[in-house]
N, C-alpha and C positions, 0 to 999 in steps of 0.2 A: 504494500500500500504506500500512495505516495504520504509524505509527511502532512500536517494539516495545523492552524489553527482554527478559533471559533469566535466571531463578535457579536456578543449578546447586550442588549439593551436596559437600561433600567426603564424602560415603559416602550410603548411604542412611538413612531415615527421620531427617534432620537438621530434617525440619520446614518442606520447602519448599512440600507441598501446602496448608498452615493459611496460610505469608506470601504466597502467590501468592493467596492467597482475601480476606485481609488488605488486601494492597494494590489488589487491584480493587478493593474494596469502598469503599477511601480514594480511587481516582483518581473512582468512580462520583461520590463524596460531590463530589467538587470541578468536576462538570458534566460529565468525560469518557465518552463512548462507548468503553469498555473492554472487550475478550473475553479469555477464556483458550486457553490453546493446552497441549497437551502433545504431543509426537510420539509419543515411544512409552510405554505405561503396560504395570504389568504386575498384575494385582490383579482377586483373584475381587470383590469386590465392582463390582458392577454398576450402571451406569445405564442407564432408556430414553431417547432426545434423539433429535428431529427429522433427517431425511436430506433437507437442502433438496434443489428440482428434483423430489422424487419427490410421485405422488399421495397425496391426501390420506390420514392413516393409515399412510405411511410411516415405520418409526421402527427405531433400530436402539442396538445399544449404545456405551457410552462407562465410561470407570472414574468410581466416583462423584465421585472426587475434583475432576474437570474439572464433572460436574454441579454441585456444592459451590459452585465458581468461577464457576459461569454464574451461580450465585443472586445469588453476591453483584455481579452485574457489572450484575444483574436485570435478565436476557436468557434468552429459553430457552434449553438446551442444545443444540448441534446437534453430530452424530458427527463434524464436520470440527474440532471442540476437542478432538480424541483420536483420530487417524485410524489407530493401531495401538494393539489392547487385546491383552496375552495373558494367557490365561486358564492358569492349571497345573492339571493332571491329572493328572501322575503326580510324582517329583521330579526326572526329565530330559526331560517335555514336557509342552507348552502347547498349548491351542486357541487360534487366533492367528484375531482379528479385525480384520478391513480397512476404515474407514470404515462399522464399523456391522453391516457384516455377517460372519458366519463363513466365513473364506478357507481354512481346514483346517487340520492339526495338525501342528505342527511337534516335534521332538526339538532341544535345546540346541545342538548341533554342524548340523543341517539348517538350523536357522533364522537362523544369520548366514550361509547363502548364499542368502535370499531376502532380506537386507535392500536388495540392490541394486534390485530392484524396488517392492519397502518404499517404499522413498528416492521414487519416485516420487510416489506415493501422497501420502506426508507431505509434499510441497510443492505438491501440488494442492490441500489442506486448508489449507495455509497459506497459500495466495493468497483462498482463500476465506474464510478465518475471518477476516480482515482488513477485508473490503468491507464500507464502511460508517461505521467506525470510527475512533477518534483515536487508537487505543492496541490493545496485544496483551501481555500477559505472560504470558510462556514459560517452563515448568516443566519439567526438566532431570530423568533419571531415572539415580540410583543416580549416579556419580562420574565426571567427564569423566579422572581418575587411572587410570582403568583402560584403560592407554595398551595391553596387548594385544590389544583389542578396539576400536580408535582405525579401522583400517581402513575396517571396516564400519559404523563408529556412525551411527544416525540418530537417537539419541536425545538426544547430550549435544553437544558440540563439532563431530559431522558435521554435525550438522543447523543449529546457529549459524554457522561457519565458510560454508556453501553459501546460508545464507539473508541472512548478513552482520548479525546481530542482535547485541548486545554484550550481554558476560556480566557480571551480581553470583554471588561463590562466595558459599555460603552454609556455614556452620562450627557443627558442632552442641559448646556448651564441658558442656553436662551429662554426655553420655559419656565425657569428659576428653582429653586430647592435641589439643586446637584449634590450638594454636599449630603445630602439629609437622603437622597435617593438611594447617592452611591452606599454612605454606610448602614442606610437600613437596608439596601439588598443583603450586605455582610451578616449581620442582626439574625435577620429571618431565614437565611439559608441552612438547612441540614447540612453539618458537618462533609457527610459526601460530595454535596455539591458545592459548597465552601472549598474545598480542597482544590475543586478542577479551576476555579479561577486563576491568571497569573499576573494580572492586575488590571490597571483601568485604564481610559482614554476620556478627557472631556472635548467633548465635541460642541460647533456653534458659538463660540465668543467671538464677541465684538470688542474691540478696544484693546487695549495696553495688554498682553496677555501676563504680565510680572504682575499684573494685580491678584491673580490666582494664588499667586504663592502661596499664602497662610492658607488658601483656601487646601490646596495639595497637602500642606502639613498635616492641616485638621483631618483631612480624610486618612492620612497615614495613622494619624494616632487612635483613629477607630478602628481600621481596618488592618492597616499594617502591608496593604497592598503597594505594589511599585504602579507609578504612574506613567506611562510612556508615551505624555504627551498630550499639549493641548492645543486643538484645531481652532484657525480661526472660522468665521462665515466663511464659506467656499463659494466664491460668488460664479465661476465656473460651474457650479452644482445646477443653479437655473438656469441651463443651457442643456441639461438632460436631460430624458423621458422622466416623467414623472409615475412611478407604482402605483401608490397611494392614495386615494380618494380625499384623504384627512387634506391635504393641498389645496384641494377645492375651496375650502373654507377661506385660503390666503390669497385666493385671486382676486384681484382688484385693476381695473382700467388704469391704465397709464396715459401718458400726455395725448392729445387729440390726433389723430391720426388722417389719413387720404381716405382712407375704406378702416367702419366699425364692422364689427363680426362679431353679432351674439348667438353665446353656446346657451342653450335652458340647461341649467344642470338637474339633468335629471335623476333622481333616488338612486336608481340601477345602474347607474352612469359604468358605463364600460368604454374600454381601449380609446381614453380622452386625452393621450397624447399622441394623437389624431392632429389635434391641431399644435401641436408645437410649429413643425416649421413655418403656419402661419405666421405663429407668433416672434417667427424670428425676421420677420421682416419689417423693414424698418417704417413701411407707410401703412401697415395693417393694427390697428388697435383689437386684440383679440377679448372679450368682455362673456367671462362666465354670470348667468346671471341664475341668483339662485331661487329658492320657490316662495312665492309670498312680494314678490320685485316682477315689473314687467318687460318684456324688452323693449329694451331700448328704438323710439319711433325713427332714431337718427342712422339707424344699423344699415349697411347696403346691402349686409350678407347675411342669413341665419343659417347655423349650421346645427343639423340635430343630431349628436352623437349617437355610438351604439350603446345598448341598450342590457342587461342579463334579462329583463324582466319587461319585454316590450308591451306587453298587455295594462301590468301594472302603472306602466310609466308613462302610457297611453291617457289612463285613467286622470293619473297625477295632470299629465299636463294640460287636460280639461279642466279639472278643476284650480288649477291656476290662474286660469282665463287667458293661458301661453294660445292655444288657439282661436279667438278672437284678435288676439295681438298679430299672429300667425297672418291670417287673413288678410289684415288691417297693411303688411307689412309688402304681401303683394299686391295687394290693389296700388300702393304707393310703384309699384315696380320694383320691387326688392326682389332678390333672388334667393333660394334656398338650396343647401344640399343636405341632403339625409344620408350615414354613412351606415351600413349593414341593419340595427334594430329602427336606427331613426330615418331608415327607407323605408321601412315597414307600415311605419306610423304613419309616415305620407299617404299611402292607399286609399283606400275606399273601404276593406275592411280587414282584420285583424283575426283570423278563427285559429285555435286552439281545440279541436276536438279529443285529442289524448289526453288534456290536462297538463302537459308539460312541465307550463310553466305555474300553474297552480288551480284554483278551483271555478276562476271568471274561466268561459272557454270561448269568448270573442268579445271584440270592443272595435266600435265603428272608428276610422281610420280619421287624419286629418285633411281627405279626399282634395288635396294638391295633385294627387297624380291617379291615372284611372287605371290600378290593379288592387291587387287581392294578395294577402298571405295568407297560408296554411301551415302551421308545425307540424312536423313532421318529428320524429325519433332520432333520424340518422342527423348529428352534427356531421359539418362539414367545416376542415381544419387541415389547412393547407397554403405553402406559400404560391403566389401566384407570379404568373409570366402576365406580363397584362399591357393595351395601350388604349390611348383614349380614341375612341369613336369620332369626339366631336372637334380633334384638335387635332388628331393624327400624330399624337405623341407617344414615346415610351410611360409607363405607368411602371409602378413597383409596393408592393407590400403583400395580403396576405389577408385571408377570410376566416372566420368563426364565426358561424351563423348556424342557426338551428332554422326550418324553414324553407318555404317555396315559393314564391314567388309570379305570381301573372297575370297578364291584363292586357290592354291596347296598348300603352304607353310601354311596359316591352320591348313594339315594334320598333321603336328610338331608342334603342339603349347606349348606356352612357359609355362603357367598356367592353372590349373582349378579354376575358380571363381568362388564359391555356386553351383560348382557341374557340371558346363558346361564350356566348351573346351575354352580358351581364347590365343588371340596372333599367333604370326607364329615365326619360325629360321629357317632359313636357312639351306640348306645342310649341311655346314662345319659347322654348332653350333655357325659360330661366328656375326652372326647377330640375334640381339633378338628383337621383336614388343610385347607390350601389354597393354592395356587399364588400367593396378592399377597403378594407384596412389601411393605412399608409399614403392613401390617393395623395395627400398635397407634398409627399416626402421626396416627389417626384419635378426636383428643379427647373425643367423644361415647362411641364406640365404647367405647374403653378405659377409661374412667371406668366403665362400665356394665359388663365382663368382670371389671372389680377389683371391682365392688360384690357380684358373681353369685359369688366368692371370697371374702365377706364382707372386701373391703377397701375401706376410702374412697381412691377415686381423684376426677380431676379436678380442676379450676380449672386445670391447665395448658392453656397454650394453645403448644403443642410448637412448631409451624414458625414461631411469634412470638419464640419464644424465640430459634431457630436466627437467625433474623434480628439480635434484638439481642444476641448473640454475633457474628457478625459484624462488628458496629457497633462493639462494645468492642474487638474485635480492629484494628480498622482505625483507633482510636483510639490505640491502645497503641501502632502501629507510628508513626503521626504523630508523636507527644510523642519516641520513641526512634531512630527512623532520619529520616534528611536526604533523606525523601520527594522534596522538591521537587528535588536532586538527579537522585535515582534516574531518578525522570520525564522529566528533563532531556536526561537521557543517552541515552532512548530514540532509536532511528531506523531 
């Protein structure tokens, strides 16, 4: 087995998906054969990654964040870097993915009595993710503190402790009480898992970082842990895909832009960094707007993201009065794209007759475009060869979508996907539907939709970028943490 360490969190979203990306990227730089690992994730945002041993064309899911990891590890992704994904659906249950593929739906109190079998799973992946390799780092989910849930964990401490991999905590100091996090995680740990940790990291500081100091001592004199180091803001961080849904919450409109683009953030909101390379454009104002807030009457674009729970979200966004605004927004001439569930929702109507996605089993559509979805059983999870219809450009990204799709609007479709007809528009061209994933990741592409919106887009070169954000990122972590340590300690 290759050597390993593990960065576990004292709460969530401390930041550990950006330094686990971070440091692969810095062991890469220094000649290592490095993968990512995460046991269990839990986040509608989706990746597709290879399902080694199967034929060609096998592919299944992963959370993007482990995708994120493999880039920078610059290795493909494969589903054994994420061998439990869960997906939520409602707010007491998840579709639970098992190396890739959908193993079926669990409820919050069901689902920690499958973790014993779980557990299996995620140490078959871990002997695999390994082979090959000089190195593994393991990213820990939500708080190894959450000692009521210690029994069954295969995410945090069960899964270190059985695989014998030593832990870095990691201490988020911008939401404040770091001190008091890191040494109550110490506190409350069983001895066992006390043992596996080999010290801490504060992450997220602004300012003078020698102000810590005392802060570092104090935590030594509870803990007695080594610190290896405090990270500033990684302002390179907001220039990567974002996992997280918790993020949503921090979006906020920036200065006035050439073209607004409002997202509904919807409940279910899936694979929403969809619109990053929008938002890396410098005349595009991208504006999530959340539920109970209208959109915006100024927006030129609405974009309706995908979806886990397209029925539900359907629901929701009626009762937001998002479609009266909807409406209101093309009669102005505004234009819209819906990407995989939020094409869906554009239809005519919505039907569910398995149940799927839960116990409503249809809801009349936002009838922007004249078809029909049906759920269907078979997910469909695959990266895509793809160009645009309507601009004769190359496209690039990759579909998960459960569903069928058809109607007259069809006959216009927006894309060809690996050769077959994908999406609908509209009469007037200004409503787009389509199941890729990654449409604006596509530089030509996008340059030329902003131009068709009388906006100048282009010269960015998106997934160049992402790269050297990565690069900056794993630069910042070198110059601030005792890397060479970290590494050291692996085994």
């Amino acid at each position: 087995m290759a050597k390993a360490i593990m960065l576990q969190g004292t709460g969530s979203d401390v930041g550990k998906t950006v330094l686990v990306a971070g440091l692969c990227r810095a062991a890469k730089n220094r000649g290592l054969k490095v993968r990512p690992f995460k046991p269990q994730n839990m986040s509608n945002n989706a990746a597709v990654a290879d399902i080694p041993g199967r034929d060609k064309g096998g592919e299944g899911e992963i959370g993007r964040g482990q995708w994120l990891q493999a880039l920078a590890c610059g290795v493909r992704p494969t589903v054994h870097m994420n061998p439990v994904l869960l997906k939520p659906q409602s707010d007491i249950g998840s579709q639970v993915v098992v190396q890739g593929k959908v193993h079926g739906e669990a409820r919050a109190r069901d689902y920690q009595a499958m973790k014993a079998e779980l557990m299996d799973a995620v140490l078959e992946s871990w002997a695999k993710v390994g082979e090959g390799a000089d190195l593994v780092i393991v990213e820990g989910a939500g708080s190894p503190a959450e000692i009521n849930l210690r029994s069954r964990d295969i995410a945090n401490m069960g899964f270190a402790t059985r695989a014998n991999v030593p832990v870095i905590l990691v201490g988020d100091i911008d939401r404040g009480g770091v001190i008091a996090s890191v040494a109550g995680t110490h506190l409350i740990l069983p001895e066992e898992d006390r043992r596996m940790i080999v010290g801490y990291l504060i992450n997220k500081f602004r300012g003078d970082v020698s102000l810590f100091d005392d802060g570092i001592k104090a935590i030594d004199k509870f803990t007695g842990w080594r610190c290896f180091g405090v990270v500033p803001w990684l302002k390179a961080a907001g220039r990567l895909p974002s996992e997280d849904s918790v993020v949503l919450e921090r979006l906020a409109s920036g200065e006035k832009r050439a073209l607004k683009v409002a997202v509904p953030m919807l409940a279910r909101i899936a694979n929403f960094d969809d619109l990053d390379p929008l938002k890396a454009e410098p005349q595009v104002e991208v504006v999530f707007v959340p539920p109970g807030k209208r959109l915006p009457e100024d927006a030129g674009l609405v974009v309706i993201p995908g979806s886990k729970s397209t029925i539900g979200d359907l629901i929701k966004f009626r009762e937001n009065g998002w479609d009266r605004d909807l409406l209101a927004h093309r009669k102005r001439g505004g234009h819209v794209v819906g990407i995989c569930g939020g094409y869906q929702m554009l239809g005519r109507m919505v039907r569910d007759p398995d149940g799927i996605e839960g116990s409503v089993t249809e809801a009349e559509g936002l009838g922007l475009l004249d078809i029909e979805t049906v759920m269907e059983p078979e997910k469909t999870v695959r990266n895509s060869s793809a160009h645009s219809v309507q601009f004769g450009l190359p496209l690039e990204g990759y579909e998960i979508h459960l569903g069928r799709t058809t109607g007259p609007d069809t006959a216009r479709p927006s894309s060809i996907l690996n050769g077959v007809e994908d999406g609908a528009v509209s009469a007037d061209g200004k409503v787009i539907g389509t199941y890729l994933h990654g449409l604006f990741s596509a530089d030509a592409f996008r340059a030329a939709y902003l131009e068709s919106l009388g906006v100048k887009g282009g010269g960015i070169d998106y997934r160049a970028d992402v790269e050297k954000a990565l690069d900056e990122v794993a630069a910042e972590l070198e110059r601030h943490l005792d890397c060479d340590a970290i590494f050291g300690l692996a085994r």
